[in-house]
Structures are given as structure tokens and as C-alpha cells.
C-alpha positions in Angstrom: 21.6 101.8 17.0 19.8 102.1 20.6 16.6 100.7 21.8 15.8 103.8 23.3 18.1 106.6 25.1 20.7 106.0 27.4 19.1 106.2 30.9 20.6 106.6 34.5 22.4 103.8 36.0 19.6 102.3 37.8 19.6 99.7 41.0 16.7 98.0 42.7 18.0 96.4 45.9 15.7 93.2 46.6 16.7 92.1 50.2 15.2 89.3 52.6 14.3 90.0 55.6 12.9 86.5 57.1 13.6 84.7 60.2 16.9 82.8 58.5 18.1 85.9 57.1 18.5 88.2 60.2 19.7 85.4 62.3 22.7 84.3 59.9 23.5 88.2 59.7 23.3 88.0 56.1 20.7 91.4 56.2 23.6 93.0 58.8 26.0 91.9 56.0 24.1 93.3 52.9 22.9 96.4 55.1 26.8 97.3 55.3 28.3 96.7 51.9 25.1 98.8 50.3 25.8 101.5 53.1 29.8 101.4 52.5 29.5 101.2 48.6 27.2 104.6 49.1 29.7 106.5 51.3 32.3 105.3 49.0 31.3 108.7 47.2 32.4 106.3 43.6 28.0 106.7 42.9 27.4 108.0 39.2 26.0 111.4 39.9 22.5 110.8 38.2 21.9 107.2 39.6 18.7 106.0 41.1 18.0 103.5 43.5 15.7 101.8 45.3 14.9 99.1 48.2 12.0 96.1 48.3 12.4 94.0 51.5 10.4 90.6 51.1 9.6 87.5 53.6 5.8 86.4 53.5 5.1 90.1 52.2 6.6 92.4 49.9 7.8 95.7 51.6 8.0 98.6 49.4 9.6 102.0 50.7 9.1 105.6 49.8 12.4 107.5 49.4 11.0 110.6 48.2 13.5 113.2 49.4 11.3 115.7 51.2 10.2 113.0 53.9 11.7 113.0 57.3 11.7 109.4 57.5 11.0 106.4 54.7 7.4 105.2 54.5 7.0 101.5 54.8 4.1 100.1 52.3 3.7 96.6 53.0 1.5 93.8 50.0 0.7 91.0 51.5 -1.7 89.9 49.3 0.7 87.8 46.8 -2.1 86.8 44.2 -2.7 90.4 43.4 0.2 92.0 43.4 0.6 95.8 42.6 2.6 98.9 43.0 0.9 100.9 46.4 3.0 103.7 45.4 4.0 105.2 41.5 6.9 107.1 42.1 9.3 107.1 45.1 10.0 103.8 44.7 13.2 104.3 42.8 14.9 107.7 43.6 18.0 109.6 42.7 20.7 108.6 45.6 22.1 112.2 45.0 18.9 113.9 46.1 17.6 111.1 48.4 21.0 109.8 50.5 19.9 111.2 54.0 16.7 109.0 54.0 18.1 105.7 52.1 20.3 105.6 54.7 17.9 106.2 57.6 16.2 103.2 55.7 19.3 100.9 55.8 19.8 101.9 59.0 17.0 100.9 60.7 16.1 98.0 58.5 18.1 95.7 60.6 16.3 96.7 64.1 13.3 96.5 62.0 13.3 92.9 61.7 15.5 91.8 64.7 12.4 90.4 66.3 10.7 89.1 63.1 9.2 85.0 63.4 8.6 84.7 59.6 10.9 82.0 58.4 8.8 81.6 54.7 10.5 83.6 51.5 7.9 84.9 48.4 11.2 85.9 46.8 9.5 85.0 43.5 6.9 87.8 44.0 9.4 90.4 45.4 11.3 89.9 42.2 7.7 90.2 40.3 7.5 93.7 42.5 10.7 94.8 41.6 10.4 94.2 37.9 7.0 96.3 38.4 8.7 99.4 39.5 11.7 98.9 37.0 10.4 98.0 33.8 9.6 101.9 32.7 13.5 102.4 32.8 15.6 99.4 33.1 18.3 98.4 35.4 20.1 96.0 37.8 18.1 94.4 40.0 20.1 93.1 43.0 18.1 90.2 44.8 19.7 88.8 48.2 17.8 85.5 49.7 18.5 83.3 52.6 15.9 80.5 52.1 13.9 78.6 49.2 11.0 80.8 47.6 8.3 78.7 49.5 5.2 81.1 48.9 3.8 83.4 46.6 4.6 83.6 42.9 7.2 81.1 41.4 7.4 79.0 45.0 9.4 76.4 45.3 9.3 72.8 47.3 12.1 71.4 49.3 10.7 68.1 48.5 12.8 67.7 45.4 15.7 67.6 47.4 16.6 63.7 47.0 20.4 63.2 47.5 19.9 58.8 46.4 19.8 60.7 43.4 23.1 61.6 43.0 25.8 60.3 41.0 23.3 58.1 39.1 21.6 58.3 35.7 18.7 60.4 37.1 20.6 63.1 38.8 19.9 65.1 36.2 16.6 65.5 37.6 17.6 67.1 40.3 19.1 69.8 37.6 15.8 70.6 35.8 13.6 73.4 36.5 10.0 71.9 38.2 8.4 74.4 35.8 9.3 77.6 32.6 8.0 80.0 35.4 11.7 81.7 35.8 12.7 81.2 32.5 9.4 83.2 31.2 10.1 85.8 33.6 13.8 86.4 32.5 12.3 86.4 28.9 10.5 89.2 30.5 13.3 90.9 32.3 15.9 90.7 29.6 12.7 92.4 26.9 12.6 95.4 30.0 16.2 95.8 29.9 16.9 94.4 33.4 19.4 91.9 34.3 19.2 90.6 38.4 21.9 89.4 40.2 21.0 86.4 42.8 22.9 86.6 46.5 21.9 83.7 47.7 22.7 82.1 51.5 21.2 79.2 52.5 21.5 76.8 55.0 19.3 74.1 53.5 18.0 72.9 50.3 16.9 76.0 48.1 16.2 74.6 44.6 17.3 77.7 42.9 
């Protein structure tokens, strides 16, 4: 028994890009393992990928094969989030590795300079679920800093370490809201499961 066909291996790379992200060199670190796994040549022959890049805006990149160079589609608009672009987003890496690379190649010098030091992780996750859901997946989601804007955002004011080792630690252990737990509900019913790389250096509630 299937819920539907068996489809390519799929994998939506959800990377951050903010201020605490390019200056740990976690995006130089995620950059190269993506780009090593790639040359590896161990890729499934009919997988598809694609990349969302996220710090106060969700970036979303055209991969199509027959560009020159990727397109860069950029929703800042967090309350009404959308898909600028149907297809594209998620391509087959067998048709499409010249320009995915190009993209991971330049996404570090992209960003070098960048002053936004605010995640909407919550909404890039949202995105990514957006361009997935029609086929499933892994999504791969790699943050540096606590979701503090856009969908599902997060306050560093919970952080209370008098808390701990007493009775009400377990506070500190419960979700502020179901907002995650509806959205994996929703993620699990799409046949998506994420993996969460996560690299903080502070308080990140997650």
C-alpha cells in the first residue's frame, strides 16, 4: 500500500543568511558540505533540489537550467507570503548543477556585507513547505539565531536561567504556543520531514 507513487528523492535547502550567520561562518560552512556532497557524484540520478535563503526576507532562487545565472526573488512582505515563481524553485541537480553551483558560490559574497541580524526562519520554513508540498521531501533548514520576526517568531525573553533546577524549570521546556506543532501536523500530512541545523550563540528557544 502507497499514498501515492514513489517520487524523486527531493531536498529543499533552507539556509540563513543574517548578520550572525555569515560572521560565525556557519553559511561558509553549509555552502561547502552542500557543494562537496554534490561533487561527491553519490547524487540519485533523478533527484531535485532546491535553495531558500531567509533573514528579515525570504529569498527564493530560480534554478531553471537554461539561465546563465540564478534569479534572486526576494518576499519581504512576511504577512502574505507566496510563491513569486511556480516552477524553478526545485529542479533536477542532474539537469541544473552548473547554476546551483554558481548559486552556492556566490551566496557567501552575496551576503558578506549584510547588517540584518533578525531571522523569519518560521516563514522561510512556511516558503519552503509552499514549494514542496506538491511532491514531498526533506527539507534541510540551517539557522544561526532565534526566529524573531515573521511567522512562528519567537522572544528571547523566556530565557530565565533562576529557573533552573527548580520545580518550574519545566517552563522553560514548553512551547509558548501549538504554532510548530500544527505546522509539523502539516508537514508530516505533505510527506515532508525537516531537519533543523541550528548554531547559536545566544538563547534561541527552539
Amino acid at each position: 500500500y502507497m499514498v501515492r507513487p514513489p517520487q524523486p528523492p527531493v531536498f529543499m535547502f533552507v539556509i540563513d543568511v543574517s548578520y550572525t550567520a555569515v560572521v560565525t561562518g556557519m553559511l561558509d560552512a553549509v555552502v561547502a558540505s552542500i557543494k562537496e556532497t554534490i561533487q561527491s557524484g553519490q547524487m540519485p540520478g533523478r533527484m531535485q533540489m532546491g535553495v531558500i535563503t531567509f533573514d528579515t526576507s525570504v529569498h527564493f532562487y530560480n534554478l531553471n537550467s537554461n539561465l546563465s545565472q540564478p534569479q534572486m526573488l526576494v518576499v519581504s512582505d512576511l504577512e502574505d507570503l507566496f510563491l513569486p515563481l511556480p516552477d524553478d524553485i526545485l529542479v533536477p541537480v542532474s539537469e541544473s548543477e552548473s547554476i546551483i553551483m554558481t548559486l552556492l558560490d556566490s551566496l557567501p559574497t552575496m551576503f558578506r556585507e549584510t547588517k540584518a541580524n533578525e531571522s523569519c526562519m518560521g516563514s522561510a520554513v512556511k516558503a519552503a513547505f509552499m514549494a514542496m508540498k506538491h511532491i514531498g521531501g526533506k527539507m534541510m533548514v540551517f539557522g544561526s539565531c532565534i526566529p524573531s520576526v515573521g511567522d512562528l517568531s519567537l522572544k528571547s525573553t523566556r530565557d530565565n536561567p533562576r529557573l533552573l533546577g527548580t520545580d518550574r524549570e519545566v517552563e522553560l521546556l514548553r512551547p509558548v504556543n501549538d504554532g510548530y506543532k500544527d505546522l509539523g501536523a502539516e508537514l508530516t500530512r505533505a510527506q515532508i520531514s525537516v531537519e533543523m541545523f541550528l548554531a547559536p550563540q545566544q538563547y534561541i528557544d527552539l
